[in-house]
KEVEXVEX-500590 format. One record per atom (N, C-alpha, C, O): residue number from 1; chain; atom name; x, z, y. Coordinates in nm, 3 decimals. Each point is the difference from the previous one (the first is absolute). Layout:
<sites>
@num: NUM cadena: A atomo: CA x: X z: Z y: Y
...
</sites>
This chain:
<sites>
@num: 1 cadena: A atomo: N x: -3.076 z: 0.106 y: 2.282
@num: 1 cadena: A atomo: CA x: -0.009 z: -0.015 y: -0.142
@num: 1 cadena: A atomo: C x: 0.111 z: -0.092 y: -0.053
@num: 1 cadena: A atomo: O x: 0.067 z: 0.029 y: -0.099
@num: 2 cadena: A atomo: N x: -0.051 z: -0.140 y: 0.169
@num: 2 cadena: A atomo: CA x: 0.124 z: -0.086 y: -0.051
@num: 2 cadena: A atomo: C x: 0.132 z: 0.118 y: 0.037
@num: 2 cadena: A atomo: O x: 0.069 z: 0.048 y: -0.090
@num: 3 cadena: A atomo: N x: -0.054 z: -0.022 y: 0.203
@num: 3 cadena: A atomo: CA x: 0.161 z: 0.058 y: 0.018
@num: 3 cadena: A atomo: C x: -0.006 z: 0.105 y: -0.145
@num: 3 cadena: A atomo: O x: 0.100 z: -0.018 y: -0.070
@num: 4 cadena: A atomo: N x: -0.176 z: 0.101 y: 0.024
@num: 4 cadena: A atomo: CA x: 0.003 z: 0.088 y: -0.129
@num: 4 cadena: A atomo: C x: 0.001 z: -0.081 y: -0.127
@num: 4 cadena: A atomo: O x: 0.050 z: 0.051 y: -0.101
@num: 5 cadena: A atomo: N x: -0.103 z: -0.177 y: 0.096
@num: 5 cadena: A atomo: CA x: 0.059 z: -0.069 y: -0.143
@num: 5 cadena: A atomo: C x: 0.145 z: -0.063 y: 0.029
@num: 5 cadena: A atomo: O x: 0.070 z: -0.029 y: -0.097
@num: 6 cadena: A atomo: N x: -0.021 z: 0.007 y: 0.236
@num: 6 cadena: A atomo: CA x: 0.140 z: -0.056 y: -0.021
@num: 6 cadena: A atomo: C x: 0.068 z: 0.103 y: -0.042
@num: 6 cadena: A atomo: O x: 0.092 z: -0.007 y: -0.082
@num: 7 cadena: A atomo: N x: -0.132 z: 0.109 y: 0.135
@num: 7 cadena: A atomo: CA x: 0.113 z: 0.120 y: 0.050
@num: 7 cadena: A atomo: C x: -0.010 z: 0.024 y: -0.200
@num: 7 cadena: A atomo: O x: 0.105 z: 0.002 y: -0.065
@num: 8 cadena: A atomo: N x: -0.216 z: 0.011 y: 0.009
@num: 8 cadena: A atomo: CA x: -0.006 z: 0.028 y: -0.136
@num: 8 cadena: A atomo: C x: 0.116 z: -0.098 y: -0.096
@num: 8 cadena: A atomo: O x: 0.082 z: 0.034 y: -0.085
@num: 9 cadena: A atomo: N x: -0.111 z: -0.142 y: 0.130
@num: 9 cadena: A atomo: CA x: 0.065 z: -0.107 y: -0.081
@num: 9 cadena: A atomo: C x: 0.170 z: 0.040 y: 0.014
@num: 9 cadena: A atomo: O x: 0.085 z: 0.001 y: -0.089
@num: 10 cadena: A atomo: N x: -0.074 z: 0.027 y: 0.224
@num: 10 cadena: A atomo: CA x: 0.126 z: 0.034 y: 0.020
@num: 10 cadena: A atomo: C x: 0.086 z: 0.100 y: -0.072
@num: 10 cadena: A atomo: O x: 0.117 z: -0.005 y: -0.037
@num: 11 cadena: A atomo: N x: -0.221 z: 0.106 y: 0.026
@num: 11 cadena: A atomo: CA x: 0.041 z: 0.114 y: -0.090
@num: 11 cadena: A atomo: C x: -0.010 z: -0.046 y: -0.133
@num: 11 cadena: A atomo: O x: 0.113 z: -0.039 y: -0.028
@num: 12 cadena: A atomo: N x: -0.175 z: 0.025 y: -0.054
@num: 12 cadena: A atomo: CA x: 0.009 z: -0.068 y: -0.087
@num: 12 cadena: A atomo: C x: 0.106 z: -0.080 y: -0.043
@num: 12 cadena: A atomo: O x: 0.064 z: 0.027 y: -0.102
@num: 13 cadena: A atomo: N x: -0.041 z: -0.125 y: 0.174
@num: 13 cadena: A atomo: CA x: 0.129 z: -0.044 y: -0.041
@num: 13 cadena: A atomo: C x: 0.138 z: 0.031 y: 0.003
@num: 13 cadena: A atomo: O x: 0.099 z: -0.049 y: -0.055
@num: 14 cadena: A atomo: N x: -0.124 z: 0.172 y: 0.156
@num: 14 cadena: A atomo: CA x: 0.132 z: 0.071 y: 0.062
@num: 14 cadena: A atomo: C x: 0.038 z: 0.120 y: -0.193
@num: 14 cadena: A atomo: O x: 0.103 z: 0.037 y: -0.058
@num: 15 cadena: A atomo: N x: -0.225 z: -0.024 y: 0.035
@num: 15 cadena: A atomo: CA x: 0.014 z: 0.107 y: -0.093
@num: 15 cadena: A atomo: C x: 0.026 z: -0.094 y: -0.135
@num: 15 cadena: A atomo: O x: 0.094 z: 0.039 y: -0.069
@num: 16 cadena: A atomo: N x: -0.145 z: -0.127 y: 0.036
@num: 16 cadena: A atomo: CA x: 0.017 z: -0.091 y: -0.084
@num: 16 cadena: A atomo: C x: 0.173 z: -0.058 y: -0.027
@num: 16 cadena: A atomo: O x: 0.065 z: -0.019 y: -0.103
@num: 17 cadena: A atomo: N x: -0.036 z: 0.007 y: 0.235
@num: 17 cadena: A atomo: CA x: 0.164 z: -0.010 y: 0.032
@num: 17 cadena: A atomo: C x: 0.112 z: 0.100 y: -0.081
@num: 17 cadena: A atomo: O x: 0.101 z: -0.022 y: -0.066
@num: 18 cadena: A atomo: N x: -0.171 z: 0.134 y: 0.105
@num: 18 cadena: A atomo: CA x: 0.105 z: 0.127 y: 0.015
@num: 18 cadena: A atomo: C x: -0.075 z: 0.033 y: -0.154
@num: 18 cadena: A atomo: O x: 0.096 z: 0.055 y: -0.054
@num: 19 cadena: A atomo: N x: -0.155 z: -0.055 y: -0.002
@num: 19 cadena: A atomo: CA x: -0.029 z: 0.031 y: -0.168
@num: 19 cadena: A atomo: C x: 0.059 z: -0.114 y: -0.052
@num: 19 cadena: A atomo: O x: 0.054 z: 0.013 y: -0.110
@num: 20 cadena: A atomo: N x: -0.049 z: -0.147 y: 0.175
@num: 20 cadena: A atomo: CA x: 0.101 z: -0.089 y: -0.082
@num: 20 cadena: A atomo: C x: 0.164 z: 0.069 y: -0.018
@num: 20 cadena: A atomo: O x: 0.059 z: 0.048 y: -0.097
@num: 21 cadena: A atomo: N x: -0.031 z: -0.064 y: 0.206
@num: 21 cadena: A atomo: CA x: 0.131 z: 0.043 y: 0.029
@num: 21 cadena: A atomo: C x: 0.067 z: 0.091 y: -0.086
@num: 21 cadena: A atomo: O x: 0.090 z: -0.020 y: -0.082
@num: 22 cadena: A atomo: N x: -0.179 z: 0.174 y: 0.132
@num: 22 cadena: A atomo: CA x: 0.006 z: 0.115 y: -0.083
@num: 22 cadena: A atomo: C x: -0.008 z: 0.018 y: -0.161
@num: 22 cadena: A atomo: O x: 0.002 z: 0.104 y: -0.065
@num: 23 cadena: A atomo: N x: -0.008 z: -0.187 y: 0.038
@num: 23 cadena: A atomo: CA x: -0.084 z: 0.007 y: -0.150
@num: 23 cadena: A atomo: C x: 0.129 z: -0.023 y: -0.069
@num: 23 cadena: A atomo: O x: 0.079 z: -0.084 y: 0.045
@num: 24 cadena: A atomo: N x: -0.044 z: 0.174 y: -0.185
@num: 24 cadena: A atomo: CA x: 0.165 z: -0.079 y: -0.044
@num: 24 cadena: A atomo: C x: -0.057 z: -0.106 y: -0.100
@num: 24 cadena: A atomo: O x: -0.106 z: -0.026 y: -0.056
@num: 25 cadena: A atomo: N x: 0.233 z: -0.022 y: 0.065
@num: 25 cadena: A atomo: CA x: 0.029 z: -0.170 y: -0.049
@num: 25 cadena: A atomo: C x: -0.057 z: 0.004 y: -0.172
@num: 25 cadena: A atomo: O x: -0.047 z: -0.096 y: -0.061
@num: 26 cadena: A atomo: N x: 0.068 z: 0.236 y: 0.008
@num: 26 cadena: A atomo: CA x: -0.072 z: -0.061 y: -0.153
@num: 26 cadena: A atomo: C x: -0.200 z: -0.003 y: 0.009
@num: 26 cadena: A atomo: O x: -0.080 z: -0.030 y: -0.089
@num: 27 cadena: A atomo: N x: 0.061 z: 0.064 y: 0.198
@num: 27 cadena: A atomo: CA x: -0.136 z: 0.006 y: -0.011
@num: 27 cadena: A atomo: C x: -0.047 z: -0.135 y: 0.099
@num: 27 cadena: A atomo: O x: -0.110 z: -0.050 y: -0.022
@num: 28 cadena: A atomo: N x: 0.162 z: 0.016 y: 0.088
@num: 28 cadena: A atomo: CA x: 0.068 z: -0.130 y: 0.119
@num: 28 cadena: A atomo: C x: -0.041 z: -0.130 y: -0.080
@num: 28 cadena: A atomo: O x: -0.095 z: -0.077 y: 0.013
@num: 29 cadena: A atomo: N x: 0.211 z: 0.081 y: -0.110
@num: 29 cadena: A atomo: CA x: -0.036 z: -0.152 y: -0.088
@num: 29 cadena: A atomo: C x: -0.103 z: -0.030 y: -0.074
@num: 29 cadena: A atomo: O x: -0.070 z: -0.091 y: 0.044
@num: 30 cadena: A atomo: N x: 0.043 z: 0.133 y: -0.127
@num: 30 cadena: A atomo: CA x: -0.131 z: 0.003 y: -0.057
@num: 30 cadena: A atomo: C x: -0.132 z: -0.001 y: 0.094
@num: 30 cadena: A atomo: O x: -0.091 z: -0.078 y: -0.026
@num: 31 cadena: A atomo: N x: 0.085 z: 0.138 y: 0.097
@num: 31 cadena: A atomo: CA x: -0.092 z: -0.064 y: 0.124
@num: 31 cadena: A atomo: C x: 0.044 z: -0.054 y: 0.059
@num: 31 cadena: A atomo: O x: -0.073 z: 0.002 y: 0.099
@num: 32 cadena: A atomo: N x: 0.177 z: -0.079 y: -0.074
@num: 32 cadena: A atomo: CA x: 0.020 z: -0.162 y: 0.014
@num: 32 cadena: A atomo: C x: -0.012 z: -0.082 y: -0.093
@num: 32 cadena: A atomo: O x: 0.002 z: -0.120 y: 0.024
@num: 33 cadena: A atomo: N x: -0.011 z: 0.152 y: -0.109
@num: 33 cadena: A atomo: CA x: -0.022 z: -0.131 y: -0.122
@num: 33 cadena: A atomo: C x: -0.157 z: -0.013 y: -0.018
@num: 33 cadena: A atomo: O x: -0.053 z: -0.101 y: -0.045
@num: 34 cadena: A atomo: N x: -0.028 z: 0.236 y: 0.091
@num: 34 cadena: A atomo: CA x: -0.144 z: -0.059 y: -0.005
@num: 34 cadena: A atomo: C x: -0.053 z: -0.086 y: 0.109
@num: 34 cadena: A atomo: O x: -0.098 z: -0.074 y: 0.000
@num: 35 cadena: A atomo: N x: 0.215 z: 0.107 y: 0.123
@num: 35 cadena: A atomo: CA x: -0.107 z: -0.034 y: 0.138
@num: 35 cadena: A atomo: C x: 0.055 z: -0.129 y: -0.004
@num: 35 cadena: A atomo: O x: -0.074 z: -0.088 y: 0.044
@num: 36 cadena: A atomo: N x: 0.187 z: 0.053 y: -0.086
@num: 36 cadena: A atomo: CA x: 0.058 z: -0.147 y: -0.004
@num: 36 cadena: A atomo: C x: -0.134 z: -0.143 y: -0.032
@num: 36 cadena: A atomo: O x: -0.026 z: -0.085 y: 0.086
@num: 37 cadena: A atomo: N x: -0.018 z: 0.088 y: -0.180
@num: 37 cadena: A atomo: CA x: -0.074 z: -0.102 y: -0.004
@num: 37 cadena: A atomo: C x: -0.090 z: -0.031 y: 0.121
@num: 37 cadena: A atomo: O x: -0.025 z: -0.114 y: 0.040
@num: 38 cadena: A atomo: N x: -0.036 z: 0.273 y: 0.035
@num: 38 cadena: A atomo: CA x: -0.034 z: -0.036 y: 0.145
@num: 38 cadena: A atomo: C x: 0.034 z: -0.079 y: 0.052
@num: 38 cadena: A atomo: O x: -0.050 z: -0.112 y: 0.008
@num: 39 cadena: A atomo: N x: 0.161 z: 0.157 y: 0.048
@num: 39 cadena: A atomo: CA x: 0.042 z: -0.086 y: 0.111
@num: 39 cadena: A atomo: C x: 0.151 z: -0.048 y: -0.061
@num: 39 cadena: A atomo: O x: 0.097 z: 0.075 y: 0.011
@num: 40 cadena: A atomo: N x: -0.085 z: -0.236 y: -0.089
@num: 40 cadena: A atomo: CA x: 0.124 z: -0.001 y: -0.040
@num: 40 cadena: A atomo: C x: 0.103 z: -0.069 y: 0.134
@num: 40 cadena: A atomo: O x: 0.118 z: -0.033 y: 0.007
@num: 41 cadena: A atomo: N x: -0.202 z: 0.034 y: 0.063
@num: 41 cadena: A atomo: CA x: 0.115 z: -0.103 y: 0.083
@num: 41 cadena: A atomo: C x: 0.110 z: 0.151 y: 0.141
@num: 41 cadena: A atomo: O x: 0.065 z: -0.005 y: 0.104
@num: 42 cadena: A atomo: N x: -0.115 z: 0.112 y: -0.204
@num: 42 cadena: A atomo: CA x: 0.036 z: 0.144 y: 0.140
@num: 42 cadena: A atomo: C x: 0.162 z: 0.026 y: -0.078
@num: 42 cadena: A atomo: O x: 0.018 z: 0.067 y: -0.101
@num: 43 cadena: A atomo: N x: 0.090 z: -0.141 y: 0.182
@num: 43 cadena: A atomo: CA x: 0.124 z: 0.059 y: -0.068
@num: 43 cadena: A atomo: C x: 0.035 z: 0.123 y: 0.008
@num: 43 cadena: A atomo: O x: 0.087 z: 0.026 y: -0.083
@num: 44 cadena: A atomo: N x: -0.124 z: 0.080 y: 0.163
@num: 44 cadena: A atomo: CA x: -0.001 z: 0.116 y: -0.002
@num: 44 cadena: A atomo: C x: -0.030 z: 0.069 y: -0.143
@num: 44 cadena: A atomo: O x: 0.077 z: 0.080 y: -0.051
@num: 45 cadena: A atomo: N x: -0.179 z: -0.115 y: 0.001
@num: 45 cadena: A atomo: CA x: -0.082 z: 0.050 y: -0.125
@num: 45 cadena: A atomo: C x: 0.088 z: -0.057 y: -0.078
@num: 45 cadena: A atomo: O x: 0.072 z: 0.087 y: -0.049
@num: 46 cadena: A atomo: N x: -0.030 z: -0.247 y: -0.004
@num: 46 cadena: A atomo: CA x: 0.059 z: -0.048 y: -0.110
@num: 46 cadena: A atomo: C x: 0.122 z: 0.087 y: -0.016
@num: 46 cadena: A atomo: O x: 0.018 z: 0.050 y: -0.111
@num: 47 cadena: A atomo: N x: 0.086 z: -0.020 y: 0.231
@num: 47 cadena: A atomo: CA x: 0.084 z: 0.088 y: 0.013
@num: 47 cadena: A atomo: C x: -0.019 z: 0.115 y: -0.066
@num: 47 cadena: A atomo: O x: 0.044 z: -0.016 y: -0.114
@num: 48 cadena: A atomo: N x: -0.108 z: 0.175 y: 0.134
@num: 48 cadena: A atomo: CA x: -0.046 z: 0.081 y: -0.047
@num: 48 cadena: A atomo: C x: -0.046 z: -0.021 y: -0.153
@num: 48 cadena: A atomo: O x: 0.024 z: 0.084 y: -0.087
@num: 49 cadena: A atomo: N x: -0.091 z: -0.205 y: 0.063
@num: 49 cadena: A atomo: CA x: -0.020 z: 0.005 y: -0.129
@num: 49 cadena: A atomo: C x: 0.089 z: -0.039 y: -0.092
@num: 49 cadena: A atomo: O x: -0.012 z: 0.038 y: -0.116
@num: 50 cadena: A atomo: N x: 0.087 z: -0.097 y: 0.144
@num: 50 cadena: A atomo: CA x: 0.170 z: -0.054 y: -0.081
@num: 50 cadena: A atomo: C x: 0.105 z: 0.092 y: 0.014
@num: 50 cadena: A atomo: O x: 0.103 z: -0.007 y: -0.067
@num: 51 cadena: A atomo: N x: -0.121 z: 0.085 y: 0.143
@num: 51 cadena: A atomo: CA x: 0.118 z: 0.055 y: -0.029
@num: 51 cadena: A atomo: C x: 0.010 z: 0.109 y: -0.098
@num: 51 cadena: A atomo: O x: -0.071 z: 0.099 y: 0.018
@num: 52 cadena: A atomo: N x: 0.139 z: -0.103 y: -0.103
@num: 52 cadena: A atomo: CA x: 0.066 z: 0.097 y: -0.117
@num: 52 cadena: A atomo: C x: 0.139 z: 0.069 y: 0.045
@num: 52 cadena: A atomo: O x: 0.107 z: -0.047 y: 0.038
@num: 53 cadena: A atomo: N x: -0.153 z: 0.174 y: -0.059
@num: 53 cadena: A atomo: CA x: 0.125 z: 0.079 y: 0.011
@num: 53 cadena: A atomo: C x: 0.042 z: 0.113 y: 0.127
@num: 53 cadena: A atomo: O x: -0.078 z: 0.045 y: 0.084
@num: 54 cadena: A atomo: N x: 0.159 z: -0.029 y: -0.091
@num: 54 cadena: A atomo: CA x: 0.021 z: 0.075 y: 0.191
@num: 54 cadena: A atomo: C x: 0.123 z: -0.050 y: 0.066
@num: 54 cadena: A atomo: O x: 0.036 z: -0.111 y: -0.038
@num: 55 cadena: A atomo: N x: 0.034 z: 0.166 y: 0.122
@num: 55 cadena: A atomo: CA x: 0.124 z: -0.006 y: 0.064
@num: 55 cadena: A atomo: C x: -0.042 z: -0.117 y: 0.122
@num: 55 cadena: A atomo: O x: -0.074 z: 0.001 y: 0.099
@num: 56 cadena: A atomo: N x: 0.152 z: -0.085 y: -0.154
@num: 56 cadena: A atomo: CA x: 0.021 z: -0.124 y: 0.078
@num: 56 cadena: A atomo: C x: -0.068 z: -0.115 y: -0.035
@num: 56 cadena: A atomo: O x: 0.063 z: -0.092 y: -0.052
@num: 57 cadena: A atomo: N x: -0.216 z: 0.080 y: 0.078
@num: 57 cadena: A atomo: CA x: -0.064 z: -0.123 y: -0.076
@num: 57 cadena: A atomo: C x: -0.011 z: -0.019 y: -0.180
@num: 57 cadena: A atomo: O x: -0.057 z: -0.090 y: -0.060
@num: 58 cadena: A atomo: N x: 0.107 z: 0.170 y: 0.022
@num: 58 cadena: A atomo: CA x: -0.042 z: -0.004 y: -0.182
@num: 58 cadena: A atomo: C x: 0.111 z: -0.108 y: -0.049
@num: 58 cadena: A atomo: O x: 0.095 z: -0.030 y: 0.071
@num: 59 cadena: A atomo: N x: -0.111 z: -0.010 y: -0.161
@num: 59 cadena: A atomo: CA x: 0.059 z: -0.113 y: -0.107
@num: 59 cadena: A atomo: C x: 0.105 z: 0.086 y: -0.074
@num: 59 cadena: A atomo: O x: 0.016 z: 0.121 y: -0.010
@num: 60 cadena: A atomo: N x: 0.052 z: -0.233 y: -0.040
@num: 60 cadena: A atomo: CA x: 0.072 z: 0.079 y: -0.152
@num: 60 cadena: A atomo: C x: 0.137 z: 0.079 y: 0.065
@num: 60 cadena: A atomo: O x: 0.065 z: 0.085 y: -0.061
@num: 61 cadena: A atomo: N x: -0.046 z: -0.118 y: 0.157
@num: 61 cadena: A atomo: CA x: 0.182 z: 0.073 y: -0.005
@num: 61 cadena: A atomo: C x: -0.064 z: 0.077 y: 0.123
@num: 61 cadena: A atomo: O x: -0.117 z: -0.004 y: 0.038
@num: 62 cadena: A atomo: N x: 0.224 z: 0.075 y: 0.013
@num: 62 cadena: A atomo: CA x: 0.014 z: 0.085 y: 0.067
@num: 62 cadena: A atomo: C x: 0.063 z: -0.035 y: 0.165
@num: 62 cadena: A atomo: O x: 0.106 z: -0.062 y: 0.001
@num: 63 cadena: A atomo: N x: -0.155 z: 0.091 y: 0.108
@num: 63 cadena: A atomo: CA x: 0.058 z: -0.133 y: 0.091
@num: 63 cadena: A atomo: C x: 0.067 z: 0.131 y: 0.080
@num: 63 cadena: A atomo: O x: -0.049 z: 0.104 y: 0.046
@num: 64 cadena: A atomo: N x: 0.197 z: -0.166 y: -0.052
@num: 64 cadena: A atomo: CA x: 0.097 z: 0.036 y: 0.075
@num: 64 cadena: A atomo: C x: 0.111 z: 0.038 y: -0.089
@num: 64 cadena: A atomo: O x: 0.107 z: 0.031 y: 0.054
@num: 65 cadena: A atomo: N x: -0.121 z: -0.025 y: -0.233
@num: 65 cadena: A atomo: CA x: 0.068 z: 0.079 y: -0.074
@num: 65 cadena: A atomo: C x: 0.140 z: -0.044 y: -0.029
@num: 65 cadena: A atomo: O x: -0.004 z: -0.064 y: -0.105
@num: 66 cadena: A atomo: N x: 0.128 z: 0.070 y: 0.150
@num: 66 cadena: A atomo: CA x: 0.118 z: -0.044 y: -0.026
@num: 66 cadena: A atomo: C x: 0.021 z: -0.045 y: -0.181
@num: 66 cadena: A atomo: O x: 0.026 z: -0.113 y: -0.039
@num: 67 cadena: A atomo: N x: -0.039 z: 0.207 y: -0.029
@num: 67 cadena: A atomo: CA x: -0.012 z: -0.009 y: -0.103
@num: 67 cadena: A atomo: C x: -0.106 z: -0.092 y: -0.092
@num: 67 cadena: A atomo: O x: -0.119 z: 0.006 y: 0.031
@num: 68 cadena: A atomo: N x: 0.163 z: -0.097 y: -0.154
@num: 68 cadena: A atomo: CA x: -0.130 z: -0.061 y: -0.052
@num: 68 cadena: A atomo: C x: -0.081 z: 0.088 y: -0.089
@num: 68 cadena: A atomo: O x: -0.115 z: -0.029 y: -0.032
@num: 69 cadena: A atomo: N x: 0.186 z: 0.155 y: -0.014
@num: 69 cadena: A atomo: CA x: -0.093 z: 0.074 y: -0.064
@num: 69 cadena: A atomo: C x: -0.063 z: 0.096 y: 0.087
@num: 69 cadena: A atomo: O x: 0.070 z: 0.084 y: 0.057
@num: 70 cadena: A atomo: N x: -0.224 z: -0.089 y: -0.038
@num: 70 cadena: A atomo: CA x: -0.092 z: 0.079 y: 0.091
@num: 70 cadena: A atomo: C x: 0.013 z: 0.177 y: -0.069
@num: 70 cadena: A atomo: O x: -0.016 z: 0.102 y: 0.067
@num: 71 cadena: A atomo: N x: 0.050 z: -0.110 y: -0.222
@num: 71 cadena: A atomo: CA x: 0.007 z: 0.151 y: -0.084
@num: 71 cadena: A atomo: C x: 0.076 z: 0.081 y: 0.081
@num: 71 cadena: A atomo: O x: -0.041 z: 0.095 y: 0.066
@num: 72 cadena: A atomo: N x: 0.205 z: -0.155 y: -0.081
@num: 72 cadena: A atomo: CA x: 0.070 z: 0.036 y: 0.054
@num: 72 cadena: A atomo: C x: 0.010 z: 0.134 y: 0.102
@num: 72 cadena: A atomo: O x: -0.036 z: -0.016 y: 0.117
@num: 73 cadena: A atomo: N x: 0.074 z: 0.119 y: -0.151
@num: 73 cadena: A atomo: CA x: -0.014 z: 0.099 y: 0.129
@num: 73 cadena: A atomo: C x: 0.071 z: -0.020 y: 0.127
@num: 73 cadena: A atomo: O x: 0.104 z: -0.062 y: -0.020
@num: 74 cadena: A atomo: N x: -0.122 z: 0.092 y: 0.140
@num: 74 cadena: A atomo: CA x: 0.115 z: -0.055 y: 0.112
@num: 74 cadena: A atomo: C x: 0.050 z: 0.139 y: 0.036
@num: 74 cadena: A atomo: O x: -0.050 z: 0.106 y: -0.038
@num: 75 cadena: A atomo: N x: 0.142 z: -0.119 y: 0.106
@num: 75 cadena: A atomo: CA x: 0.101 z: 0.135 y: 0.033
@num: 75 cadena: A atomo: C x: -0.106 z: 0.066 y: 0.147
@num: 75 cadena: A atomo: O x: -0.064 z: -0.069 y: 0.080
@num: 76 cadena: A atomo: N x: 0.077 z: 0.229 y: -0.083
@num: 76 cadena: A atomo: CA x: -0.064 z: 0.069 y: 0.111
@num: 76 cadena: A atomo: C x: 0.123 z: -0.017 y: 0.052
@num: 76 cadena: A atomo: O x: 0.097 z: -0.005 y: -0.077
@num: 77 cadena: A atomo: N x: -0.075 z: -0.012 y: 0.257
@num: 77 cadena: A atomo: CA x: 0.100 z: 0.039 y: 0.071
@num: 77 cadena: A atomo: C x: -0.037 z: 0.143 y: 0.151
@num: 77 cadena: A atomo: O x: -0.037 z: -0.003 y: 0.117
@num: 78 cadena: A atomo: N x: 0.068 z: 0.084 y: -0.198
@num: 78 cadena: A atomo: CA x: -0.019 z: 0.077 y: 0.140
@num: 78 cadena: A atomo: C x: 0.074 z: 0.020 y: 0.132
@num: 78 cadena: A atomo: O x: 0.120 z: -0.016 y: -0.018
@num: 79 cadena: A atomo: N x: -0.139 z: 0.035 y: 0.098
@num: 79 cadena: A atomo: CA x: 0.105 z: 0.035 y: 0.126
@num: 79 cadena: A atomo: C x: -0.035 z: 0.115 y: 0.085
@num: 79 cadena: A atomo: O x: -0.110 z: 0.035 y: 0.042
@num: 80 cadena: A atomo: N x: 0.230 z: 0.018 y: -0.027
@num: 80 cadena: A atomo: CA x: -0.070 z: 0.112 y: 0.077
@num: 80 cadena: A atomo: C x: 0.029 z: 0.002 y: 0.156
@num: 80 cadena: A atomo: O x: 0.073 z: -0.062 y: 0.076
@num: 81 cadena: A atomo: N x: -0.139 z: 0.134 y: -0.069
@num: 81 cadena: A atomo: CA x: -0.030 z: 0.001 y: 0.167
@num: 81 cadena: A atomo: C x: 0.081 z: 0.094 y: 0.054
@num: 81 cadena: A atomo: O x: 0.018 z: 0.115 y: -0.038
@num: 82 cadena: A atomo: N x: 0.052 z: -0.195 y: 0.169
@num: 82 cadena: A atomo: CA x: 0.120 z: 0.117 y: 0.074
@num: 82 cadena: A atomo: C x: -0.083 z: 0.101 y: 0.061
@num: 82 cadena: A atomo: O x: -0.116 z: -0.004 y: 0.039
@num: 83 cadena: A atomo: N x: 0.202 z: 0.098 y: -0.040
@num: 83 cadena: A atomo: CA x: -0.096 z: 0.108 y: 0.068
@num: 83 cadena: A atomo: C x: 0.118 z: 0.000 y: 0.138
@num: 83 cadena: A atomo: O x: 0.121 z: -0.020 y: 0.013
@num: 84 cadena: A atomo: N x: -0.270 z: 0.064 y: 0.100
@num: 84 cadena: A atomo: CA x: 0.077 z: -0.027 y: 0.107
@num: 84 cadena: A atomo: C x: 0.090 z: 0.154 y: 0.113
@num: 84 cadena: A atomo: O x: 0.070 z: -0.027 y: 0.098
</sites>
């Protein structure tokens, strides 16, 4: 009877994991901002719940962008492939 409640718990959390994971990020934060008062001291959660935006961690600019205007379009460069 115990080995079937670990083995349960196990699953459970294994699935709990992988619906975290899986789940996209606009539905992500907002259920981090409820579960936060839970447990405030879980930086995992404060993480998920602060972050705004996509790419590279959120905030206002754009991280890696040579340029200071983010509008800006950047050039496509194609190359082609030798044929052998």
């Amino acid at each position: 009877m115990l080995q079937h409640l670990v083995v349960a718990l196990i699953v459970l959390g294994a699935s709990l994991y992988a619906g975290w994971t899986l789940l996209p990020a606009a539905l992500r934060r907002p259920l981090a901002r409820k579960l936060l008062p839970l447990a405030p001291n879980a930086a995992w959660l404060r993480k998920a719940a602060g972050s705004a935006g996509g790419g590279c961690g959120g905030g206002d600019g754009c991280c890696g962008c040579s340029s200071s205007d983010p509008a800006q379009p950047k050039p496509v460069t194609l190359h082609r492939m030798p044929r052998p």
